[in-house]
C-alpha positions as a printed NumPy array, in Angstrom:
array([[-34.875, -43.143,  11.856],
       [-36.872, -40.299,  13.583],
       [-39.862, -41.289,  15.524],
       [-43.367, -40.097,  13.731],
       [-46.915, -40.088,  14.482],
       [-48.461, -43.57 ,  14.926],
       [-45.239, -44.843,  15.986],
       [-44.645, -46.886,  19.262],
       [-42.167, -45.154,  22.012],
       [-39.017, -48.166,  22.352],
       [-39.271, -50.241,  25.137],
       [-35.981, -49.402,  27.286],
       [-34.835, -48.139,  30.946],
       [-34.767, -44.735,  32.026],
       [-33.756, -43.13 ,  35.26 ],
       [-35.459, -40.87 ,  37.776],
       [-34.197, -39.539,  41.177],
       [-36.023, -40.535,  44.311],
       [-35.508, -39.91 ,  48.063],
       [-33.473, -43.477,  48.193],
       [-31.473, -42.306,  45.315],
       [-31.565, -43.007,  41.479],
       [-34.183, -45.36 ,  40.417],
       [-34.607, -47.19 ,  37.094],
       [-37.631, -46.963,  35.207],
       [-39.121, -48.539,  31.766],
       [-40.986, -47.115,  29.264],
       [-43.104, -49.312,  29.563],
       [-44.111, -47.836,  33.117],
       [-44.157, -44.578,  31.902],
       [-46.668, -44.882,  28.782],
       [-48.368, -47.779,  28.727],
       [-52.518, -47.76 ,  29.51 ],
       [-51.586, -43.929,  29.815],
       [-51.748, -40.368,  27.897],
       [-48.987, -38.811,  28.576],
       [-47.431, -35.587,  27.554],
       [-43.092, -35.846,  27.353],
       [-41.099, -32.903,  26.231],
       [-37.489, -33.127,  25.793],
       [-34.798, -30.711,  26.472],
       [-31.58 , -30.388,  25.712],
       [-30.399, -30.054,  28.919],
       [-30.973, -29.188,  32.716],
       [-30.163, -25.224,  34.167],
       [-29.766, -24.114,  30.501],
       [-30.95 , -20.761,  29.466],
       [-33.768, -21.721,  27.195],
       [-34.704, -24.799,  29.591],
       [-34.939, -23.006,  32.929],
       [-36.378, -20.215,  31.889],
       [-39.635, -20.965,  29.291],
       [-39.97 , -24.552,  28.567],
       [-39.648, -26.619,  31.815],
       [-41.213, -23.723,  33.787],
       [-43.976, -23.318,  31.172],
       [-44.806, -26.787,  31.763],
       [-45.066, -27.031,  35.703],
       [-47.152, -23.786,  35.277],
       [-49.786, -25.777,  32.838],
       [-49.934, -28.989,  33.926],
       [-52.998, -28.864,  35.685],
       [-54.447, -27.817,  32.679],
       [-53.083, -30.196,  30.367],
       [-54.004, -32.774,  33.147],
       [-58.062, -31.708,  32.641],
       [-58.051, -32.489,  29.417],
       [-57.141, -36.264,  30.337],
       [-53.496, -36.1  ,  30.467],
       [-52.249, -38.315,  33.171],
       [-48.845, -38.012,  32.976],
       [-46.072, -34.509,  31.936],
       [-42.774, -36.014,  31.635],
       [-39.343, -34.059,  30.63 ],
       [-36.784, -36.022,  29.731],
       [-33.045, -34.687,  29.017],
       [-29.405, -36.318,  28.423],
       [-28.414, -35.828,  32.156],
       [-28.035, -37.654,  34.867],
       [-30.529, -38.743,  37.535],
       [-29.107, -36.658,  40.306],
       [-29.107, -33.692,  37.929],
       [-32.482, -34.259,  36.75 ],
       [-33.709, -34.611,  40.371],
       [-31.586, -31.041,  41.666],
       [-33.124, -29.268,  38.288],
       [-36.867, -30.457,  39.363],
       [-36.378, -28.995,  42.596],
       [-35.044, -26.13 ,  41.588],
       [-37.933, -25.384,  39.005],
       [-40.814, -26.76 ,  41.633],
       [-41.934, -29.924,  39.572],
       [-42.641, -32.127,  42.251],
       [-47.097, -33.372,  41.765],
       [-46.496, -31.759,  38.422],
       [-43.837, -33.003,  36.308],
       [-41.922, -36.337,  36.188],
       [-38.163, -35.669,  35.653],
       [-36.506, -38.537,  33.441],
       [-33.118, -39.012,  33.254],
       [-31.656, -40.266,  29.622],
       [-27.613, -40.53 ,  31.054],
       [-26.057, -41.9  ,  27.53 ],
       [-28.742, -40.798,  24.722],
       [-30.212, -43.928,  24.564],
       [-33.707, -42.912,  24.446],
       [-32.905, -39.85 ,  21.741],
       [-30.917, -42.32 ,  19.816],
       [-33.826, -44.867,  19.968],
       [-36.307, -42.484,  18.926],
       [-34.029, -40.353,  16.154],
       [-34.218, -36.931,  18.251],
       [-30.461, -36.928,  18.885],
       [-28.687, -34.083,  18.692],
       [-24.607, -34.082,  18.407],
       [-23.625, -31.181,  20.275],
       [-19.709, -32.945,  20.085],
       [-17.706, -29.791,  18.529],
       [-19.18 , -27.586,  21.073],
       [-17.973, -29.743,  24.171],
       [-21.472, -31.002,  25.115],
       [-21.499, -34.211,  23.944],
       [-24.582, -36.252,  22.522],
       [-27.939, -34.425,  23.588],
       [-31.563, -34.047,  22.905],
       [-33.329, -32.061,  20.419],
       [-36.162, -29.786,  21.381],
       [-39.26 , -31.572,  21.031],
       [-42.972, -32.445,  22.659],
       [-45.465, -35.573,  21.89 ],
       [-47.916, -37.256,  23.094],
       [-48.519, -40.613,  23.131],
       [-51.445, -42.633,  23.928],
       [-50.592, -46.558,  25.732],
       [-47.103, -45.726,  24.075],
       [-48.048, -44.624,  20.256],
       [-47.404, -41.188,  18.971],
       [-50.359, -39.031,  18.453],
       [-48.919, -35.774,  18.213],
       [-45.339, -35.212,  17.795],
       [-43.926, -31.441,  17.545],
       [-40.173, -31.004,  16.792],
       [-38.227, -27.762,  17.165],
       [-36.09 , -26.449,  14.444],
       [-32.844, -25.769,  15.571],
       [-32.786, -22.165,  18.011],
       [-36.271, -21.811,  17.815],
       [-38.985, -22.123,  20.777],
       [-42.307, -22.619,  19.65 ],
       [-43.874, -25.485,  18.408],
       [-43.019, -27.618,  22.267],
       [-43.847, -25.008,  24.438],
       [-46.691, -25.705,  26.872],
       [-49.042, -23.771,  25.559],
       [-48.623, -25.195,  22.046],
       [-48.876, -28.417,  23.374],
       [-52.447, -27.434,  25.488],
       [-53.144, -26.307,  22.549],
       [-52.681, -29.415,  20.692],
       [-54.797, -31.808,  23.323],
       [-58.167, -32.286,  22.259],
       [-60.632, -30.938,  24.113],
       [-61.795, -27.197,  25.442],
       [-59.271, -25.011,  25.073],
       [-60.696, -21.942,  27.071],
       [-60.678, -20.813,  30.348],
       [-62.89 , -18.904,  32.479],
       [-59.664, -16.278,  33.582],
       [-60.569, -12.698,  33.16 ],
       [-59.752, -11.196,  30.129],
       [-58.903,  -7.273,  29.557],
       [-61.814,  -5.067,  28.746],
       [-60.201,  -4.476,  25.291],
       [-60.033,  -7.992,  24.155],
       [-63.549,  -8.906,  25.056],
       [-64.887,  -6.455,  22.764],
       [-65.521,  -3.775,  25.082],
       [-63.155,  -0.856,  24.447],
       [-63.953,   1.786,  27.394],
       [-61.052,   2.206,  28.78 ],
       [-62.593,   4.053,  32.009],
       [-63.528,   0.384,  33.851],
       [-60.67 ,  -0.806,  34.989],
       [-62.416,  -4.072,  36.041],
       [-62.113,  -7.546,  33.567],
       [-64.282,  -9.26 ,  31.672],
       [-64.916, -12.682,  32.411],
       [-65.221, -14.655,  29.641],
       [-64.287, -17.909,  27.788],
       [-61.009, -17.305,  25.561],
       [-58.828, -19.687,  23.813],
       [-55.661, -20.916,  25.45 ]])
């Protein structure tokens, strides 16, 4: 049965890579007294994956952070060691927590699974972003399948309660002002 808001995340063991090697981990480490933000992939140095959604996520975090986030996790059916190489290859480290769900147990438990068996990949994730609060579902946002939009980062910032604007410059043309001789931005508040 697929996981929905108000739910509680399953209490189980995931993995994580650390300088002494793979580590296990529980849930119940992960979420609980904690907001946390974990997107799911469905899997490590795949097109989709290593170029928009882990990336967009190490490039946000600080700002989902501010708004009282104190945990980004991505989570994918590989192992730790892959997890751990991907993470490093994307620059995740003081930004996102890479979790390690080796057999599917965790997108089995939670009804994201995704059988990618006829095309040689074997049981995977779907595409998918929540966040839960001391382990409960508040927001849950589940890709259809090929599409890339609903658990992006930004989707997700958007999502968090709280201001969503920034004080980053934005183009003469969008504040309202449309000379187009000044060259130099605007700086105003505008939505993320």
């Amino acid at each position: 049965m697929k996981i929905k808001v108000g739910d509680t995340l399953p209490s189980m063991k995931l993995t994580m890579a650390t300088a002494e090697g793979p580590k296990e981990v529980s849930t119940d480490d992960i979420f609980k007294g904690k907001k946390v933000v974990l997107f799911a992939v469905p899997g490590a140095f795949t097109p989709t994956c290593s170029a928009r959604h882990l990336p967009g996520f190490v490039q946000h975090a600080d700002a989902i952070k501010a708004k009282g986030v104190d945990t980004v996790a991505c989570i994918s059916v590989n192992d730790a060691f892959v997890m751990g190489a991907w993470g490093k290859d994307q620059g995740t480290e003081g930004k996102v927590t890479m979790l390690a769900d080796g057999a599917a147990a965790f997108a089995k438990a939670v009804g994201l699974e995704l059988d990618l068996n006829a095309r040689g990949m074997g049981w995977r994730s779907q595409r998918y972003a929540l966040v839960a609060e001391n382990g409960k579902v508040t927001h849950l946002a589940v890709e259809q399948p090929g599409n890339f939009d609903v658990s992006k980062a930004e989707s997700i910032l958007g999502a968090l309660p709280g201001d969503n604007t920034t004080d980053e410059p934005l183009p003469r043309a969008l504040a309202g002002d449309n000379t187009t001789d000044d060259p130099r931005p605007i700086f105003t508040k505008r939505k993320t």
